[in-house]
C-alpha positions in Angstrom: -13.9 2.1 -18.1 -12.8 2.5 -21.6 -10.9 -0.6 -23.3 -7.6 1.5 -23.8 -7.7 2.9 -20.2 -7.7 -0.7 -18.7 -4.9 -2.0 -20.7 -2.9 1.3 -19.6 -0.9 0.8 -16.1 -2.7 1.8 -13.1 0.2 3.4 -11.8 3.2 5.3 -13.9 5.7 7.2 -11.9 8.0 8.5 -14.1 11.4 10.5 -13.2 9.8 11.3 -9.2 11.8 13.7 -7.3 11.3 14.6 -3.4 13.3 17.1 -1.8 13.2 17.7 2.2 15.4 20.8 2.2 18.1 20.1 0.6 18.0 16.2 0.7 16.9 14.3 -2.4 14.9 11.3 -1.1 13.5 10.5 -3.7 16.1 11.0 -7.3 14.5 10.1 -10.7 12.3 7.3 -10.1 9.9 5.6 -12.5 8.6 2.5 -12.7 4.8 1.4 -13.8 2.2 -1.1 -12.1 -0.4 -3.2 -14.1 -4.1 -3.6 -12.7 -3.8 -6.7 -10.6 0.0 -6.7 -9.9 1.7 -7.0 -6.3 4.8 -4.7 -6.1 6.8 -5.1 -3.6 9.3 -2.0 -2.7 12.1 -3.4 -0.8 15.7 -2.2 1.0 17.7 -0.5 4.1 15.7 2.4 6.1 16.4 5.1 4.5 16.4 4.2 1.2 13.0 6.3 0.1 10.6 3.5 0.2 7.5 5.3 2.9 8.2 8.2 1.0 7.3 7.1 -2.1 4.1 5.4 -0.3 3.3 8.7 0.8 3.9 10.6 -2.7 1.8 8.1 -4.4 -1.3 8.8 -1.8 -0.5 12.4 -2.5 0.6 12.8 1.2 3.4 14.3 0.2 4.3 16.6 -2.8 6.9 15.9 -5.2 9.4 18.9 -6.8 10.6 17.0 -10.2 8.7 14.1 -12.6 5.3 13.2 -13.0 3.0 10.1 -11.6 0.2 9.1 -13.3 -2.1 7.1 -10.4 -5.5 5.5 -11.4 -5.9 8.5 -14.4 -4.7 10.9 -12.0 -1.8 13.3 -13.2 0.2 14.2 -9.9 3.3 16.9 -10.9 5.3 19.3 -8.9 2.7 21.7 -9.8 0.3 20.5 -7.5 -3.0 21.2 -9.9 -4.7 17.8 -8.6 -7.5 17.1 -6.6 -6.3 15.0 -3.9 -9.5 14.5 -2.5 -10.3 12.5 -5.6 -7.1 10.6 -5.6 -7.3 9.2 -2.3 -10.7 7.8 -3.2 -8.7 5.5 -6.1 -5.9 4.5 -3.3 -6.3 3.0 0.0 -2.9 3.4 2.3 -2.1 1.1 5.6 0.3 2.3 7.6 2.6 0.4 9.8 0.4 1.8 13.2 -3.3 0.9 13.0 -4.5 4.6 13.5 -8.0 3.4 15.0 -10.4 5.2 16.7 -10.0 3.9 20.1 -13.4 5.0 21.1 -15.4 4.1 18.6 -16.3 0.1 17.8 -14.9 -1.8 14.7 -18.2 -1.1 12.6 -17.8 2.6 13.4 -14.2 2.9 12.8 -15.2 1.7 9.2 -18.8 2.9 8.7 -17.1 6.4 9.4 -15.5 7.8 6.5 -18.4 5.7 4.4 -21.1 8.5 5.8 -18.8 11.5 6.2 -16.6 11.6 3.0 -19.0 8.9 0.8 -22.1 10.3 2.4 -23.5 6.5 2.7 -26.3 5.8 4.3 -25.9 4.5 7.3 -27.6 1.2 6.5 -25.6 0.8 3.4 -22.3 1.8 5.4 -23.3 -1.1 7.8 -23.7 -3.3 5.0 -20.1 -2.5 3.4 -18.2 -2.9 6.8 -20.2 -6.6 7.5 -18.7 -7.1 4.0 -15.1 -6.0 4.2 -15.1 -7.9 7.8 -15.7 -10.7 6.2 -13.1 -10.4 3.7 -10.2 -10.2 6.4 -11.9 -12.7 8.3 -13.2 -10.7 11.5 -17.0 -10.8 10.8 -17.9 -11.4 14.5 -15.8 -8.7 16.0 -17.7 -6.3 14.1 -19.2 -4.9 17.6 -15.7 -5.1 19.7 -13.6 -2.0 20.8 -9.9 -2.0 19.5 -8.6 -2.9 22.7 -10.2 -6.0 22.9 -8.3 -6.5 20.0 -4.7 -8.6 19.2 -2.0 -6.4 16.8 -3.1 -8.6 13.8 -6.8 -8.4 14.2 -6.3 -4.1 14.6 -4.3 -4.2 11.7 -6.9 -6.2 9.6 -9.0 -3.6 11.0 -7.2 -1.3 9.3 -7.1 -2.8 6.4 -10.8 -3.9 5.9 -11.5 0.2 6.6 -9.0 1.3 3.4 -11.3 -1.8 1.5 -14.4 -0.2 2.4 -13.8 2.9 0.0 -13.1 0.7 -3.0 -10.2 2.1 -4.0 -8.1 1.2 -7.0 -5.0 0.6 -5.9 -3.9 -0.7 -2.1 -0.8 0.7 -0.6 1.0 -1.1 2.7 3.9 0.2 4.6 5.6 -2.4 6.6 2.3 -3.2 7.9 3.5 -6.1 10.3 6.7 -4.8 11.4 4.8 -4.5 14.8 4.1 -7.7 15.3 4.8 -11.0 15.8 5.7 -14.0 14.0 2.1 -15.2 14.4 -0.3 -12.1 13.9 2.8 -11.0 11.1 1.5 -14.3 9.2 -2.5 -13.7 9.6 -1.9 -10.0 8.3 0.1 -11.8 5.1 -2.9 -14.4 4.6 -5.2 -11.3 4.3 -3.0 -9.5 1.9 -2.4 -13.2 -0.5 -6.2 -12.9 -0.3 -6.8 -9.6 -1.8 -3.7 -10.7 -4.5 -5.8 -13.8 -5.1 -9.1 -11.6 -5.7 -7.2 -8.9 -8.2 -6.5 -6.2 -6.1 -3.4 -4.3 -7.3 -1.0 -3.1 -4.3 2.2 -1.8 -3.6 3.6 -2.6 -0.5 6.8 -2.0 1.5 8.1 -4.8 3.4 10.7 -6.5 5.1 9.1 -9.7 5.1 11.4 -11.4 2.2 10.0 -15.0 2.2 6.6 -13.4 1.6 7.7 -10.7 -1.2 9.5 -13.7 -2.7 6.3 -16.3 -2.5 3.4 -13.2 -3.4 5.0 -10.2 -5.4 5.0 -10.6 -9.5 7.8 -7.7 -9.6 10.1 -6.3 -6.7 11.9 -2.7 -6.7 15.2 -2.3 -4.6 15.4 0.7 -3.7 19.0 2.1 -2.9 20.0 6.0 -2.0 16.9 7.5 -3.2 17.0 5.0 -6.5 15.4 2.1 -8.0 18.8 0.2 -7.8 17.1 -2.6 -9.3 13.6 -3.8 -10.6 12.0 -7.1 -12.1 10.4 -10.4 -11.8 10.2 -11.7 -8.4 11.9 -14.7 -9.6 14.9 -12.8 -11.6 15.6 -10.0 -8.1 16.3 -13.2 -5.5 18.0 -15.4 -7.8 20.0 -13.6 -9.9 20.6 -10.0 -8.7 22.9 -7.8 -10.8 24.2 -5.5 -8.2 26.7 -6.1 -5.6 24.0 -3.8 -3.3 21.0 -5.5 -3.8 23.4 -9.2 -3.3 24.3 -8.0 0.1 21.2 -7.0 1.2 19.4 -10.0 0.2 22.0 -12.0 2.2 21.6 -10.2 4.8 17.5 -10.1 4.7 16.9 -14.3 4.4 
């Protein structure tokens, strides 16, 4: 990677608009991320939040703006490869999406041989590692339903690791669980924070985005309502919208 290209931001969406039918869900949003920041994307349902998730991971199109992700120019257009972009960014959803047949080696191992075309011995070797990372190196042999919510979900996460991507996305990724799996899902995520990993994540989890983000977005109608330091958002927020639903979040 070229000096310039690493100071650049990893992420730039700039003026973003998704239509479904004739519903703007997403109105003129832009916003950047550095390489290594945690951005957390916060506000009501309905506010546009999974949809941008799923824009950035080029799950969805967009119909106005332009993102750049990882040196990837996404437009309305759709002239990208998305098969390269979603080897630069890893997405966690809020259901674990495992293979309920397969073991926890093989739900990760998988993608490694058939999109990566790793050997298996060197897949092996990458899903030991990434197990380790989220702290389930001796499950590597169990099924998922010998598995608790948290430990599927770190699962989940370890198999988005395994492709190395870029950037890490996470949508509400413990609203499924409890208070006690919710907090070994979060120790994982500080973790990756800790290591460098740059994410963007959708939560509802405020006393985490408050003690781990470096810059939060409050989304609002389709809008960033508001956008800054962690520190500037919860203790001094400008807008009577993003006020009220921080007093209504802690």
């Amino acid at each position: 990677m070229s000096p310039d290209r690493a100071l650049q931001p990893l992420v730039r969406v700039s003026g973003v608009v998704k239509l479904f039918g004739a519903v703007r869900v997403l109105d003129c949003v832009s916003f950047t991320v550095e390489r290594g920041q945690m951005i957390a994307v916060i506000g009501r349902s309905g506010a546009g939040k999974t949809t941008l998730l799923r824009c950035i991971s080029g799950l969805e199109a967009i119909q106005g703006g332009e993102m750049e992700i990882c040196g990837h120019r996404v437009g309305p257009s759709g002239r990208y490869s998305r098969k390269r972009l979603r080897r630069d960014v890893g997405i966690v959803f809020q259901s674990y999406n495992l293979f309920p047949h397969l073991t926890v080696e093989r739900n990760i191992t998988l993608a490694l041989m058939l999109v990566q075309k790793k050997a298996r011995l060197e897949a092996c070797e990458i899903a030991a590692g990434v197990l380790s990372l989220v702290g389930l190196g001796d499950r590597i042999d169990a099924y998922p339903e010998q598995l608790s919510g948290g430990q599927q979900q770190r699962v989940a996460i370890a198999r988005s690791l395994a492709l190395s991507p870029q950037v890490m996305l996470f949508d509400e990724v413990t609203s499924a669980l409890d208070p006690e799996l919710t907090a070994e899902v979060l120790k994982v995520m500080e973790d990756l924070a800790g290591r460098g990993m740059t994410m963007i994540l959708v939560t509802h989890e405020m006393g985490f985005a408050r003690r781990a983000a470096d810059v939060v977005l409050f989304m609002h109608k389709g809008k960033v309502w508001e956008s800054g330091a962690t520190g500037e958002i919860f203790s001094d927020p400008r807008t009577s919208e993003l006020r009220q639903f921080i007093g209504s979040a802690l």
